[in-house]
C-alpha positions in Angstrom: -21.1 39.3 -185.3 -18.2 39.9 -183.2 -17.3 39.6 -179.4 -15.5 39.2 -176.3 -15.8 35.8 -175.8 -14.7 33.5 -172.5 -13.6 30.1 -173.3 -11.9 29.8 -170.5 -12.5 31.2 -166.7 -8.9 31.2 -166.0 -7.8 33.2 -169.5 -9.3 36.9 -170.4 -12.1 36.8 -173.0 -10.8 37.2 -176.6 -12.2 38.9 -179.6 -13.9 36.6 -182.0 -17.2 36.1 -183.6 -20.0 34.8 -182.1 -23.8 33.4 -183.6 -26.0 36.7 -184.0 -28.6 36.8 -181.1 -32.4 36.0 -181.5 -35.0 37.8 -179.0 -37.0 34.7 -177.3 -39.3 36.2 -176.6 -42.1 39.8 -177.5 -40.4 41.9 -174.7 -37.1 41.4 -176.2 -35.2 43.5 -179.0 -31.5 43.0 -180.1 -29.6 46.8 -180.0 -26.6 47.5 -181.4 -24.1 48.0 -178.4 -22.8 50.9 -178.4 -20.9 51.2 -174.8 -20.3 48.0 -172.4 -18.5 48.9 -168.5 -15.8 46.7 -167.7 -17.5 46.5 -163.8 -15.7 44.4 -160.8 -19.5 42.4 -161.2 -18.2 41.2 -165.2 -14.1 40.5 -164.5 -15.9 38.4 -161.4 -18.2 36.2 -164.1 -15.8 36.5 -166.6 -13.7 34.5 -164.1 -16.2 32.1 -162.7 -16.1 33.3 -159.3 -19.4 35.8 -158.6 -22.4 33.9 -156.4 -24.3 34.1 -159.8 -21.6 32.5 -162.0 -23.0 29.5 -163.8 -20.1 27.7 -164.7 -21.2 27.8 -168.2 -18.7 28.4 -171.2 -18.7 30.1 -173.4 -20.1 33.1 -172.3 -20.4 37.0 -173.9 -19.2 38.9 -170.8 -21.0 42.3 -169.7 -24.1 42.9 -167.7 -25.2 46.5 -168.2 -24.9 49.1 -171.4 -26.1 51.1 -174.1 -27.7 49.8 -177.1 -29.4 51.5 -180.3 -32.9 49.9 -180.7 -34.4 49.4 -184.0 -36.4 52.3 -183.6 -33.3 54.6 -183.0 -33.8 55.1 -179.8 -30.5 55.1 -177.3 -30.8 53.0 -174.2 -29.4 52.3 -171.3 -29.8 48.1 -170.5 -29.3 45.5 -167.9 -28.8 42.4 -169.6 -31.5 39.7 -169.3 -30.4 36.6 -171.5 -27.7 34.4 -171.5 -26.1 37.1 -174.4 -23.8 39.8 -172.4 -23.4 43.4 -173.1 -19.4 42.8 -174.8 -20.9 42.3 -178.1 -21.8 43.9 -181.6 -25.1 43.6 -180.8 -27.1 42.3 -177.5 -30.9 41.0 -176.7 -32.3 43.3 -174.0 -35.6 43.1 -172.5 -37.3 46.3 -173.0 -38.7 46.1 -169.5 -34.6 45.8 -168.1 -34.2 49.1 -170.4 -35.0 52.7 -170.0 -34.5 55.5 -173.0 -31.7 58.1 -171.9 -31.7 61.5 -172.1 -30.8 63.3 -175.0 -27.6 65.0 -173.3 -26.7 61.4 -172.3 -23.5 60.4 -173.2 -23.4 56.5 -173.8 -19.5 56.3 -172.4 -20.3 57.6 -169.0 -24.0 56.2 -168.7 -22.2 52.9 -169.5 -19.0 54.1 -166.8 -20.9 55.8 -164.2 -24.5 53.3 -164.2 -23.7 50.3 -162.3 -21.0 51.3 -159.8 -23.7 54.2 -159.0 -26.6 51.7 -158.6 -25.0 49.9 -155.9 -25.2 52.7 -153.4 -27.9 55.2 -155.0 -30.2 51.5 -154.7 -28.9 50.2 -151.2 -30.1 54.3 -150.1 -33.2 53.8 -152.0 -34.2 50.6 -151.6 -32.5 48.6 -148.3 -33.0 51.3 -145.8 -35.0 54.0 -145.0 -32.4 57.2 -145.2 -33.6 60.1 -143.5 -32.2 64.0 -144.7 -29.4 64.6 -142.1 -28.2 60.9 -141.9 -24.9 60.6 -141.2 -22.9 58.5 -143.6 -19.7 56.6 -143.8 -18.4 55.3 -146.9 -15.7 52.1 -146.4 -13.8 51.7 -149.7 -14.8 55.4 -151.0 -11.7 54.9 -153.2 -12.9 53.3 -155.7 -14.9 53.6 -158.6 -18.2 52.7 -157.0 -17.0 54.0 -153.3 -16.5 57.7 -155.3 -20.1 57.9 -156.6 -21.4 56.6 -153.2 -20.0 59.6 -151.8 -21.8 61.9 -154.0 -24.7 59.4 -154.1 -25.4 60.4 -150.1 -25.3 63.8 -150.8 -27.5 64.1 -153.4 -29.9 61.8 -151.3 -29.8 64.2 -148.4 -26.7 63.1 -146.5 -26.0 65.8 -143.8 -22.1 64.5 -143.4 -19.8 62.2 -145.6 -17.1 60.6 -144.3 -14.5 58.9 -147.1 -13.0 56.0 -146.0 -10.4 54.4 -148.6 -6.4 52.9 -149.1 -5.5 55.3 -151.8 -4.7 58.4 -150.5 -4.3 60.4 -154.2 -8.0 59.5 -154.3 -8.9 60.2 -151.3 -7.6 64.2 -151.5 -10.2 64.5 -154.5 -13.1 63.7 -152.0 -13.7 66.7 -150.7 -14.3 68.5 -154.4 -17.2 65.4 -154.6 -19.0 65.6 -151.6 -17.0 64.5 -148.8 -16.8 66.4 -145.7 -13.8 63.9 -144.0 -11.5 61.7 -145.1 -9.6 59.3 -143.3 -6.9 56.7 -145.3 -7.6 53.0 -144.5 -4.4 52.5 -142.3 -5.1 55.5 -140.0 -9.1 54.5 -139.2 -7.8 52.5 -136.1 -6.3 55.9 -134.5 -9.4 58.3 -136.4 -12.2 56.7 -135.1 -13.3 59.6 -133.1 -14.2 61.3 -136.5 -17.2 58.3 -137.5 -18.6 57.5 -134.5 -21.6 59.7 -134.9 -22.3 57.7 -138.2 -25.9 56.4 -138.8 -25.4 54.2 -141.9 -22.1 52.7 -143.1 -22.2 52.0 -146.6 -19.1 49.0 -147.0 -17.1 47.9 -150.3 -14.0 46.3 -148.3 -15.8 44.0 -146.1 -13.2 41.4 -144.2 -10.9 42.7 -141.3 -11.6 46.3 -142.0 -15.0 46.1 -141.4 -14.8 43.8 -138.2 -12.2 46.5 -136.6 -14.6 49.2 -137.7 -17.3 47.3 -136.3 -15.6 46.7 -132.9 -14.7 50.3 -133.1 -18.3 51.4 -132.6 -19.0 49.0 -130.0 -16.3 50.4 -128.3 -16.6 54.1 -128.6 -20.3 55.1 -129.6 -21.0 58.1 -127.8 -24.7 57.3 -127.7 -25.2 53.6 -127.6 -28.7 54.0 -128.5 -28.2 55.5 -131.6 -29.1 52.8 -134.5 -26.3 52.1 -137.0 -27.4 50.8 -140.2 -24.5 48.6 -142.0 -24.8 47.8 -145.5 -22.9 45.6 -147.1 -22.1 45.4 -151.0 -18.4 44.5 -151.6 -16.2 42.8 -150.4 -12.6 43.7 -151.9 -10.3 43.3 -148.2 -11.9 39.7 -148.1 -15.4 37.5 -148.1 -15.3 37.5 -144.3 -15.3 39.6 -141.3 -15.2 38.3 -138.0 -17.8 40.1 -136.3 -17.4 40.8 -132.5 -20.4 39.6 -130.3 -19.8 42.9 -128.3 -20.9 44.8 -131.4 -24.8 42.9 -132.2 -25.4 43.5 -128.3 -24.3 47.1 -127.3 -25.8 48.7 -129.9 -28.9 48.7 -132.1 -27.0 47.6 -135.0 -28.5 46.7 -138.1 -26.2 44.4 -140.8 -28.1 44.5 -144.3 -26.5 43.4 -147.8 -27.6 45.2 -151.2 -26.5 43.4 -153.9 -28.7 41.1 -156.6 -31.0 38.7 -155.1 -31.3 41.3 -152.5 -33.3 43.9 -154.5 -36.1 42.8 -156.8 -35.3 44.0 -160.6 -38.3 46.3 -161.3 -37.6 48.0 -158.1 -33.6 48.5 -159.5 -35.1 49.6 -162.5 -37.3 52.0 -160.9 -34.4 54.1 -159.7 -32.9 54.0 -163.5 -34.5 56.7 -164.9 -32.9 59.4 -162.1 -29.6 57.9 -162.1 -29.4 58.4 -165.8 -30.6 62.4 -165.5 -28.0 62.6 -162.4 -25.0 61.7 -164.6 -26.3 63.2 -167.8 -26.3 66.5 -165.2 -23.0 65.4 -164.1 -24.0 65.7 -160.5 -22.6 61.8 -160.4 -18.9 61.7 -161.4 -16.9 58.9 -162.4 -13.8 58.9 -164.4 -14.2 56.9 -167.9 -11.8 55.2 -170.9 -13.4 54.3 -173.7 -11.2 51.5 -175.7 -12.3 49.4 -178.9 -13.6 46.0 -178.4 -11.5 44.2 -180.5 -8.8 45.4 -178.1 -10.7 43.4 -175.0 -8.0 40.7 -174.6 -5.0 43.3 -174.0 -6.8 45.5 -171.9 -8.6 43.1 -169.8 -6.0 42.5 -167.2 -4.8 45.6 -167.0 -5.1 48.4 -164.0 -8.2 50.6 -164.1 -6.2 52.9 -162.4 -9.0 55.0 -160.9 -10.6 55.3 -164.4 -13.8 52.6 -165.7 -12.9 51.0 -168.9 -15.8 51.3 -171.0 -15.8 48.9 -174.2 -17.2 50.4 -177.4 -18.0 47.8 -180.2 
């Protein structure tokens, strides 16, 4: 069979073939692939440089898709073996797997699933949202920061604020869920407009974060009211100084929602809605499919707001 295939962490993967995978053991199946997202989580492996990297080469990039069983049925998967989801076919374990609707369409259930998991499961699953919740995205600009926004809503949000750098983006909030925006490089003067926020929901992590942070500490208008900051990405940089001033004058509560963090049959208990909610299109994300065999070429190029989506 063919593949994208990493040889070496500092070099995109390349097309090439690959041994045909075996299930190990009666839980798994091999699917024909028929959609793979090019996620931050895979160019991160692909590159050696995610907490969960192995350092093991070669390796089949690709951690989620959609797959044709033996028995015909479409599903969505999160990959299980060694074997990623950038191949003609895949092993999944069933039990990683759901079936998809039958208005699903395998380019944006491949697009829209895992950038939507992070925040639909952090809501879900690492705290205990409440209808009316206050909620501000940090890095609602990106791909996964855009379907956090509508994520909230749909979960009972009573205000969104949109936090993000690229400004284009950031006008199309609104039409998604957002009830403020406020561009990266203005928060410091805007602050006013998030202070009544009970759950931050951060992709930027690094200085951002710790301004935002001391922001709070500084202007809550209730200091008793708990803020609940959960951390997933980290795209302005892997630290954040945190001032001591924030942990003391409020009840602030730092959680991270990532994997390690939630158990996999708990992520794959919240599956089966996220798949309805983007076959219903109430979860948007903006998609490009592109062959394969075309993985080297487009690998290092800009998503430009839009999720590659690899189709063997």
């Amino acid at each position: 069979m063919y593949a994208a295939v990493v040889t070496d962490f500092a070099h995109p993967p390349t097309y090439g073939e690959f041994p045909e995978p075996q299930p190990a053991t009666p839980d798994e199946v091999v699917v024909d692939v028929v959609a793979a997202g090019l996620h931050p989580l895979v160019r991160s492996r692909a590159a050696g440089t995610h907490y969960t990297s192995t350092g093991e080469l070669p390796l089949v990039p690709g951690i989620d898709g959609v797959g044709r069983t033996p028995d015909g049925a479409l599903r969505y998967f999160v990959v299980s073996s060694a074997l990623g989801a950038m191949a003609d076919q895949t092993v999944i374990d069933l039990r990683r797997s759901i079936v998809l609707p039958d208005n699903a369409d395998p380019v944006s259930i491949a697009a829209a699933m895992n950038p939507a998991m992070s925040s639909w499961v952090a809501l879900r699953q690492r705290v205990a949202m409440r209808p009316g919740q206050a909620v501000v995205v940090l890095g609602a600009t990106g791909s996964a920061g855009r379907l956090a926004v509508q994520a909230a809503k749909i979960l009972g949000a009573g205000a969104v604020v949109g936090v993000g750098r690229d400004r284009k983006q950031l006008e199309a909030l609104p039409e998604l869920g957002a009830d403020d925006v406020i561009a990266l490089d203005d928060l410091s003067t805007s602050l006013d407009r998030v202070m009544a926020a009970d759950i931050v929901i951060d992709y930027i992590w690094g200085a951002p974060a710790a301004e935002l942070m001391a922001g709070f500490a500084r202007g809550r208008h209730d200091s008793g009211q708990p803020l609940t900051w959960i951390q997933i990405g980290s795209m302005a940089g892997a630290v954040a100084d945190i001032p001591s001033a924030a942990l003391r004058s409020m009840p602030l509560q730092i959680v991270g929602s990532g994997i390690g963090s939630v158990s996999p049959a708990d992520i794959v208990a919240e599956l089966p809605q996220l798949a309805t909610e983007i076959s219903q299109g109430n979860l948007q994300t903006q998609a490009r499919a592109i062959p394969l065999a075309e993985v080297e070429q487009a690998w290092p190029q800009p998503d430009n707001g839009q999720r590659v989506v690899f189709t063997p």
